[in-house]
N, CA, C and O atoms as a GROMACS GRO file, in nm:
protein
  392
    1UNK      N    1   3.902   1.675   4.822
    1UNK     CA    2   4.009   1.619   4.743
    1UNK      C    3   3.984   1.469   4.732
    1UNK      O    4   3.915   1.419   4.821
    2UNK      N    5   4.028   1.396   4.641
    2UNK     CA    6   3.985   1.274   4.592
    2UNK      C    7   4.092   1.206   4.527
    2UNK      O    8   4.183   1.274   4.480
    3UNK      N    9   4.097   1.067   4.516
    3UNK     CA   10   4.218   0.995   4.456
    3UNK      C   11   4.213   1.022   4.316
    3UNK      O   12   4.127   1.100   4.273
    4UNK      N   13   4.322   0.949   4.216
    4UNK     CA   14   4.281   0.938   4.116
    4UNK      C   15   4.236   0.813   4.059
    4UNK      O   16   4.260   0.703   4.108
    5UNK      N   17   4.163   0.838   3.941
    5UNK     CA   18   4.107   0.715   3.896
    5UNK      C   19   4.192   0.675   3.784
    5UNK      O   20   4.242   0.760   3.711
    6UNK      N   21   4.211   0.560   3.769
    6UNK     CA   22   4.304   0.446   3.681
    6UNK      C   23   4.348   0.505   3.533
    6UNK      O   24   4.465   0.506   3.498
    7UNK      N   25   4.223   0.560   3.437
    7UNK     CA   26   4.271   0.651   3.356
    7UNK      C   27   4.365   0.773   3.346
    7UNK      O   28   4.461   0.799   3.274
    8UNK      N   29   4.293   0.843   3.455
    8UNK     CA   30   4.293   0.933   3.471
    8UNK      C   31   4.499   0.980   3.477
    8UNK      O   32   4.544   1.092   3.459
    9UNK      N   33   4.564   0.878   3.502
    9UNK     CA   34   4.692   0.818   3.557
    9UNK      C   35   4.800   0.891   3.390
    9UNK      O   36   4.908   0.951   3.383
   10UNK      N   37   4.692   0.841   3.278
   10UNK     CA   38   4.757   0.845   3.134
   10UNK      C   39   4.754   1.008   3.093
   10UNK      O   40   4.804   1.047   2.988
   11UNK      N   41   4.681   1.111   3.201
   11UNK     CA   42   4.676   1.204   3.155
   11UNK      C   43   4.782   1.337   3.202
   11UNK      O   44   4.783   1.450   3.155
   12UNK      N   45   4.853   1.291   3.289
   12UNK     CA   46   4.948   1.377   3.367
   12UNK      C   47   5.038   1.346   3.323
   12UNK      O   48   5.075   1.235   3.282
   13UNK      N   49   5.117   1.508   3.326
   13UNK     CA   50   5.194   1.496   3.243
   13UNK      C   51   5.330   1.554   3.384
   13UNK      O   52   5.322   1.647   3.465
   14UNK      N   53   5.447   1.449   3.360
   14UNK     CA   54   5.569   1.405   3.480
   14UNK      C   55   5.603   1.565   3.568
   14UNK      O   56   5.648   1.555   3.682
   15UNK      N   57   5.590   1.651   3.533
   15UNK     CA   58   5.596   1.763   3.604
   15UNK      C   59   5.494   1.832   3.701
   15UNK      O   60   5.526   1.912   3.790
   16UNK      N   61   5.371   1.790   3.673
   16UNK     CA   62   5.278   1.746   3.734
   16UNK      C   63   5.280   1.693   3.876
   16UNK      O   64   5.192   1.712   3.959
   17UNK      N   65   5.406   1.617   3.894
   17UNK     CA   66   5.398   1.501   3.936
   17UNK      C   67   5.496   1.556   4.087
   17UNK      O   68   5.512   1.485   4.187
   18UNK      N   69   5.548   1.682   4.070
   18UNK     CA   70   5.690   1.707   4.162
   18UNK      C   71   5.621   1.715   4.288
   18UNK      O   72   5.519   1.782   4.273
   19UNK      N   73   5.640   1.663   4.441
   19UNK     CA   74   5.635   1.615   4.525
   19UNK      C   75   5.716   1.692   4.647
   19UNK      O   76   5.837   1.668   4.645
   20UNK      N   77   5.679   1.764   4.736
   20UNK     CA   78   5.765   1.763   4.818
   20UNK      C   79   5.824   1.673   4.932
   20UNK      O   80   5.752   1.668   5.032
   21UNK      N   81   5.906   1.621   4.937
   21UNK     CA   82   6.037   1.552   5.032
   21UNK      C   83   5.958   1.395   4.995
   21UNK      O   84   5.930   1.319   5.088
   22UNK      N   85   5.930   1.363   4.864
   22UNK     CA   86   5.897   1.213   4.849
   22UNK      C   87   5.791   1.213   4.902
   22UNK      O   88   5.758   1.094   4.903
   23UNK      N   89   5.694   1.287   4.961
   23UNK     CA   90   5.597   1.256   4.986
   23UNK      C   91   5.444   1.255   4.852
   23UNK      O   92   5.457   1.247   4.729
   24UNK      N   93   5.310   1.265   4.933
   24UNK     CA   94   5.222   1.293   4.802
   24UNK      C   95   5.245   1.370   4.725
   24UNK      O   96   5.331   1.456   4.740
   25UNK      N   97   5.168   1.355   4.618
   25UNK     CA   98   5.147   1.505   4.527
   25UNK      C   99   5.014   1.506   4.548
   25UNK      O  100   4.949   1.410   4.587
   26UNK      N  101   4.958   1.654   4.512
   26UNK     CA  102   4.803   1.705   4.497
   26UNK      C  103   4.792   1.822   4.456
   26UNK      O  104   4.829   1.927   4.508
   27UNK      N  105   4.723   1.795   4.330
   27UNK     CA  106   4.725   1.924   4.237
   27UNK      C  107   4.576   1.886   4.152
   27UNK      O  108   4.490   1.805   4.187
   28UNK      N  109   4.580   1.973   4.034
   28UNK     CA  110   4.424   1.980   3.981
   28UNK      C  111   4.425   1.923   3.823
   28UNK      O  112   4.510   1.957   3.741
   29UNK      N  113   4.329   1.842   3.798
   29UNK     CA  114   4.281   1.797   3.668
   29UNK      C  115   4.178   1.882   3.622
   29UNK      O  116   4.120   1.940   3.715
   30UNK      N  117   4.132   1.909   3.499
   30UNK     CA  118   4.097   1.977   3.446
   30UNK      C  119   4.034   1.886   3.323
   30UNK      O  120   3.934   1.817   3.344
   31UNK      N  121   4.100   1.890   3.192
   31UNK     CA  122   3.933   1.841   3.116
   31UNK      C  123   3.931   1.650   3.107
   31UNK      O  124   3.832   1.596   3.058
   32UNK      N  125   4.054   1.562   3.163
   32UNK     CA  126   4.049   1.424   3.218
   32UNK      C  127   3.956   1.452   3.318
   32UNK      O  128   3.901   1.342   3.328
   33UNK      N  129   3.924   1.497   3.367
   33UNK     CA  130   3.856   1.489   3.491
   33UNK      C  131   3.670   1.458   3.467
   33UNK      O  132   3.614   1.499   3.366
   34UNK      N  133   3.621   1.408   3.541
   34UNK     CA  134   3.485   1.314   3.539
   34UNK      C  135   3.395   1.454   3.437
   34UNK      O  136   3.380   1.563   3.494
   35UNK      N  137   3.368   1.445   3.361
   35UNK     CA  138   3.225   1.523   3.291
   35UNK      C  139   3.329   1.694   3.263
   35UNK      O  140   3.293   1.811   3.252
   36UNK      N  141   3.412   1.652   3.262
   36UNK     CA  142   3.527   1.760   3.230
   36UNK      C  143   3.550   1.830   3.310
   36UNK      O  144   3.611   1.928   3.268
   37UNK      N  145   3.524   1.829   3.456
   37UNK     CA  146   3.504   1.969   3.524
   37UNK      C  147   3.640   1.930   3.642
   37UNK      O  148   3.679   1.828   3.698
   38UNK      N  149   3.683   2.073   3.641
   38UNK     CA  150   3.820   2.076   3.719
   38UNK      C  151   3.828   1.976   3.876
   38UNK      O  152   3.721   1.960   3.935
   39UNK      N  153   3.918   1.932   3.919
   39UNK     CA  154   3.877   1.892   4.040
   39UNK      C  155   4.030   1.869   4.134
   39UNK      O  156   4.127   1.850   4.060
   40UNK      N  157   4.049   1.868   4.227
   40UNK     CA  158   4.193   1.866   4.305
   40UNK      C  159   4.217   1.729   4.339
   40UNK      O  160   4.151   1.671   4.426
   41UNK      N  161   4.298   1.680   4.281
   41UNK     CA  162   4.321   1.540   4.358
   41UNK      C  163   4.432   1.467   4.388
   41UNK      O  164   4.522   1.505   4.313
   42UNK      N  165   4.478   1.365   4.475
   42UNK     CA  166   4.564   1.356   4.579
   42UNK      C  167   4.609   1.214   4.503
   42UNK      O  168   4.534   1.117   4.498
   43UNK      N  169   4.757   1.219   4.440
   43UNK     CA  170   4.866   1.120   4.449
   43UNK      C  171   4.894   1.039   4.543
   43UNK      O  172   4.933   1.101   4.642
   44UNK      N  173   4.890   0.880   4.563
   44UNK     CA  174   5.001   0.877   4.670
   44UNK      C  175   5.105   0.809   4.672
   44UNK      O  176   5.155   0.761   4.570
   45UNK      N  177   5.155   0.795   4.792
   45UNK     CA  178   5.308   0.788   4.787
   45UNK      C  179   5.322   0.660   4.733
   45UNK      O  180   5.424   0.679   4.799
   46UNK      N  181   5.326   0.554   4.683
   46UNK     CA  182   5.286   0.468   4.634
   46UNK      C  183   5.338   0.435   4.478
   46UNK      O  184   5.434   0.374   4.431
   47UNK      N  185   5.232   0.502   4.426
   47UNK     CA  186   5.241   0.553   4.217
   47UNK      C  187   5.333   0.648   4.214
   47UNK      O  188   5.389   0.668   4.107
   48UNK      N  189   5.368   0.723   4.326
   48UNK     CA  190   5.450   0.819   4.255
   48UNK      C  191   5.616   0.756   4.296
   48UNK      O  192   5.725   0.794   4.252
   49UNK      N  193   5.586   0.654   4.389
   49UNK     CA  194   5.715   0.580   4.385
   49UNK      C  195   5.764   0.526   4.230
   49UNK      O  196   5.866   0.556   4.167
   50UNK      N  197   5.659   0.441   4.194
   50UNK     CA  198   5.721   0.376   4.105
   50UNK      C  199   5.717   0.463   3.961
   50UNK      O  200   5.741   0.424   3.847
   51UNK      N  201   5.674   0.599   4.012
   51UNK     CA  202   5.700   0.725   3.844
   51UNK      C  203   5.812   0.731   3.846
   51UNK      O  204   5.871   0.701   3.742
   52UNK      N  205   5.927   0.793   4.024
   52UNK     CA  206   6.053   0.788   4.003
   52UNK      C  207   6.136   0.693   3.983
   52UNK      O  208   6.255   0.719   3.962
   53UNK      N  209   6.087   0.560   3.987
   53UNK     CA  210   6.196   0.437   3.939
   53UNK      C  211   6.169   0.435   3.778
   53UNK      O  212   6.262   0.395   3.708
   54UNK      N  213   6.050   0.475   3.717
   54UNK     CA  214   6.088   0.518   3.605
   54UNK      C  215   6.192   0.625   3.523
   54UNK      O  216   6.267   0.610   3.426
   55UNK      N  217   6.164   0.725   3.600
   55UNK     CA  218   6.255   0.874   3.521
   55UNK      C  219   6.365   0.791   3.567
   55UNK      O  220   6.424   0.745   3.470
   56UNK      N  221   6.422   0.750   3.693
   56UNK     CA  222   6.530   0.724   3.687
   56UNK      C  223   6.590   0.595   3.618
   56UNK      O  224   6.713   0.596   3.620
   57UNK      N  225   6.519   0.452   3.538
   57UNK     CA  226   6.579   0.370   3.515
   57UNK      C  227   6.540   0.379   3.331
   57UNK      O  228   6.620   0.352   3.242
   58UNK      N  229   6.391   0.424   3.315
   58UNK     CA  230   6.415   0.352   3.197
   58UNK      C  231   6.343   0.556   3.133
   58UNK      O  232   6.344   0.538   3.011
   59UNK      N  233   6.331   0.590   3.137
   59UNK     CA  234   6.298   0.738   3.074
   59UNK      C  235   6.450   0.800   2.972
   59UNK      O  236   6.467   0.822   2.852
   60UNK      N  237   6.509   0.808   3.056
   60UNK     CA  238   6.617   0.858   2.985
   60UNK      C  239   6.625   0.798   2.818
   60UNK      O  240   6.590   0.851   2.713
   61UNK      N  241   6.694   0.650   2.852
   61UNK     CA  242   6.663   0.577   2.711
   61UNK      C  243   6.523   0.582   2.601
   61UNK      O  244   6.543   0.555   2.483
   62UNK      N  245   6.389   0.615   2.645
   62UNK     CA  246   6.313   0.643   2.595
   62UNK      C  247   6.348   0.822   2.514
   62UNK      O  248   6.345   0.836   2.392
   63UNK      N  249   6.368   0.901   2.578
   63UNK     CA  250   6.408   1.047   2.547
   63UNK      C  251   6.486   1.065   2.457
   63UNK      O  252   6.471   1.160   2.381
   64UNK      N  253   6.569   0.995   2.447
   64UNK     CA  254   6.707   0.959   2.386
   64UNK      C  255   6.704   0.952   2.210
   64UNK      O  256   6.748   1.024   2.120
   65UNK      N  257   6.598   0.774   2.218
   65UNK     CA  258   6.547   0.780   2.104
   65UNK      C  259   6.430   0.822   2.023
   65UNK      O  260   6.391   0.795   1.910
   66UNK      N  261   6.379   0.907   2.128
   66UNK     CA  262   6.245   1.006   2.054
   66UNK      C  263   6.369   1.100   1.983
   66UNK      O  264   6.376   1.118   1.861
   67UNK      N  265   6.489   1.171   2.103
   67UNK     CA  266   6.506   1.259   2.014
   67UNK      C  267   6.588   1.251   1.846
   67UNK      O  268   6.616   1.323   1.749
   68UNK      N  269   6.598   1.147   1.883
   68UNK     CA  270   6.697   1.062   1.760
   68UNK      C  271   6.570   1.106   1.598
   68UNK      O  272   6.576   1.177   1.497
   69UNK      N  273   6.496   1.037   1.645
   69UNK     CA  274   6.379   1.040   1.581
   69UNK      C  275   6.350   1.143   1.458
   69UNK      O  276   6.352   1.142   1.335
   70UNK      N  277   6.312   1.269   1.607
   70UNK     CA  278   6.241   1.428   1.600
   70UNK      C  279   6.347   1.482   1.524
   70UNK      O  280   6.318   1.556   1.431
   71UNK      N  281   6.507   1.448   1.558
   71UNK     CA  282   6.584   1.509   1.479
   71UNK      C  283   6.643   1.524   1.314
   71UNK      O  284   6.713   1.596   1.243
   72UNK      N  285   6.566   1.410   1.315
   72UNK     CA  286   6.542   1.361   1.150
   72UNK      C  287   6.486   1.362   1.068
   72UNK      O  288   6.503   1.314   0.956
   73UNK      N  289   6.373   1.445   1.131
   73UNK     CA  290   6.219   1.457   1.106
   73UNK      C  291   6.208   1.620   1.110
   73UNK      O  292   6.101   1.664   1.067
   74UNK      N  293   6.313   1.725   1.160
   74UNK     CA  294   6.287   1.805   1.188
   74UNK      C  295   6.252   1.894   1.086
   74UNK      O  296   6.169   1.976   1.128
   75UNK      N  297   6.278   1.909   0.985
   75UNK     CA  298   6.201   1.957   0.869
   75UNK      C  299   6.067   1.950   0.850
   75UNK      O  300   5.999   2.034   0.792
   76UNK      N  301   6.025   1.835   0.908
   76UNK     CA  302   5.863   1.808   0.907
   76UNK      C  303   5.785   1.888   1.018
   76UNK      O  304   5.663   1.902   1.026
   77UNK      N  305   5.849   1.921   1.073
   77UNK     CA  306   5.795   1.944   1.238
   77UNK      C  307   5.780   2.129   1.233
   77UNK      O  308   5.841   2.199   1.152
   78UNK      N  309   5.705   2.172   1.319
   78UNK     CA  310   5.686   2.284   1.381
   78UNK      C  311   5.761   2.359   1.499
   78UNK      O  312   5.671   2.422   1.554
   79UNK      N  313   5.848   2.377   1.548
   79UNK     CA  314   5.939   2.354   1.664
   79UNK      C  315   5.900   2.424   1.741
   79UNK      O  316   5.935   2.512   1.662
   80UNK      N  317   5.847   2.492   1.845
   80UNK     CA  318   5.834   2.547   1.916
   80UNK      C  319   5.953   2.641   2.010
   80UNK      O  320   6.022   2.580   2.092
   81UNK      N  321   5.972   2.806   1.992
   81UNK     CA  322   6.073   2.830   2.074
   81UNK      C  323   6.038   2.940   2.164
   81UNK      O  324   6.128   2.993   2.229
   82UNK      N  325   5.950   2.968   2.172
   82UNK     CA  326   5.874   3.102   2.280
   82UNK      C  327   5.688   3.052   2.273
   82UNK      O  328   5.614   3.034   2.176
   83UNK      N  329   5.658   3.040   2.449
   83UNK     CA  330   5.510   3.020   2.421
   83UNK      C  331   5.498   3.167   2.515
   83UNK      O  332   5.571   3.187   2.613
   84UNK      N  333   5.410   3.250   2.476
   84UNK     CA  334   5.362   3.367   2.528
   84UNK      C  335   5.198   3.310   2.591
   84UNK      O  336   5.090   3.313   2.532
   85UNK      N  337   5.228   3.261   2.723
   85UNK     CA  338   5.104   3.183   2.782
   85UNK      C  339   5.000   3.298   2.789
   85UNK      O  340   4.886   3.254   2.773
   86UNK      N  341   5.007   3.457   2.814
   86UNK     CA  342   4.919   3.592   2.844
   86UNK      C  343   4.836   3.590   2.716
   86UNK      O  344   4.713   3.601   2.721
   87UNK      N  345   4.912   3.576   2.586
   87UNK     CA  346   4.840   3.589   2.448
   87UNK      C  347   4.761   3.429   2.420
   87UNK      O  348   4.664   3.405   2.347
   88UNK      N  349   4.829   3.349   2.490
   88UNK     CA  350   4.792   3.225   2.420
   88UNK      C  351   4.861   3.195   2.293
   88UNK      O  352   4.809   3.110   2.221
   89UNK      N  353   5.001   3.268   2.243
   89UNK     CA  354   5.067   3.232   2.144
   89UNK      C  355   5.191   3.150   2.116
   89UNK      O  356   5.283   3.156   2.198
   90UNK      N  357   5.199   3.101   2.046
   90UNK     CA  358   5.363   2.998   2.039
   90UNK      C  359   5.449   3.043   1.907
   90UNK      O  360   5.381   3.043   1.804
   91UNK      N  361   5.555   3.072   1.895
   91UNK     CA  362   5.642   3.168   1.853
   91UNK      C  363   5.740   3.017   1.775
   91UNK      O  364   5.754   2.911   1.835
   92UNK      N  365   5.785   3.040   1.663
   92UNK     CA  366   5.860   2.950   1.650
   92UNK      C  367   5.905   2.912   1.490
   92UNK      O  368   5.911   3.010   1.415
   93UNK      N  369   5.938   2.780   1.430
   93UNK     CA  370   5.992   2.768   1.278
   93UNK      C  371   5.966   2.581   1.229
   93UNK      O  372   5.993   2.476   1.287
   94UNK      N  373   5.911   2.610   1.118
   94UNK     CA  374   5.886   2.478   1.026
   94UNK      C  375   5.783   2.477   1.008
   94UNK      O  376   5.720   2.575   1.048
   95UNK      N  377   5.718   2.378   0.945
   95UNK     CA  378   5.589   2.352   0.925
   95UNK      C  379   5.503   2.336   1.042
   95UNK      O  380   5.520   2.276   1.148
   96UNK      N  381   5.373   2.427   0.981
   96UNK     CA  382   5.208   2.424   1.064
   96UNK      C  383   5.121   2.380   0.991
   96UNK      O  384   5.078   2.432   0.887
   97UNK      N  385   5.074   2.232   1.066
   97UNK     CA  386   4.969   2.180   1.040
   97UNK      C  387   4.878   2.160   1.168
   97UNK      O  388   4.895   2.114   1.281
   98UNK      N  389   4.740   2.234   1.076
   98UNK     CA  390   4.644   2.237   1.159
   98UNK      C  391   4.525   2.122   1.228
   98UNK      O  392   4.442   2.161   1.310
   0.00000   0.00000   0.00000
C-alpha cells in the first residue's frame, strides 16, 4: 500500500473518501493510477481532515448552485434514473450525446 500522489488527489471522487471513526481511508485507484494499473492506497488523517471542513463549510453552497444551474438546463441534459451496474446500463430521459 502506498500514499497518494498530488494528482492523483483530483481524481477521487468524496465517497471514496468515507473513513472509519475519523481515522485513514485506504481503498483502490484504478485508471489515475501510475501507467493505469490498479493499486491500493492509503489516505491520511491529515487531507482527509481538511475534505471534511470542506463538505461541511463550503460544499453545500457549491451543490446548491450547480443545482440551480442543471435545473435550467434540464432539457439539455440526459438524466440519469436507474444504473444496472451487472449490464453496464443507465436507464433514464432527455437528450444523448455521445
Amino acid at each position: 500500500m502506498t500514499g497518494m500522489r498530488k494528482r492523483e488527489w483530483s481524481t477521487v471522487l468524496l465517497p471514496e473518501l468515507v473513513r472509519p471513526s475519523g481515522g485513514a481511508a485506504e481503498f483502490t485507484l484504478q485508471a489515475c493510477a501510475k501507467y493505469g494499473r490498479r493499486r491500493a492506497v492509503y489516505a491520511p488523517v491529515g487531507p482527509l481532515d481538511l475534505v471534511d471542513t470542506f463538505m461541511l463549510l463550503e460544499r453545500a453552497g457549491i451543490v446548491e448552485r450547480s443545482a440551480l444551474r442543471l435545473a435550467r438546463r434540464h432539457r439539455e441534459l440526459f438524466v440519469v434514473d436507474t444504473v444496472d451496474e451487472h449490464r453496464g446500463r443507465l436507464r433514464g430521459g432527455g437528450r444523448w450525446r455521445a
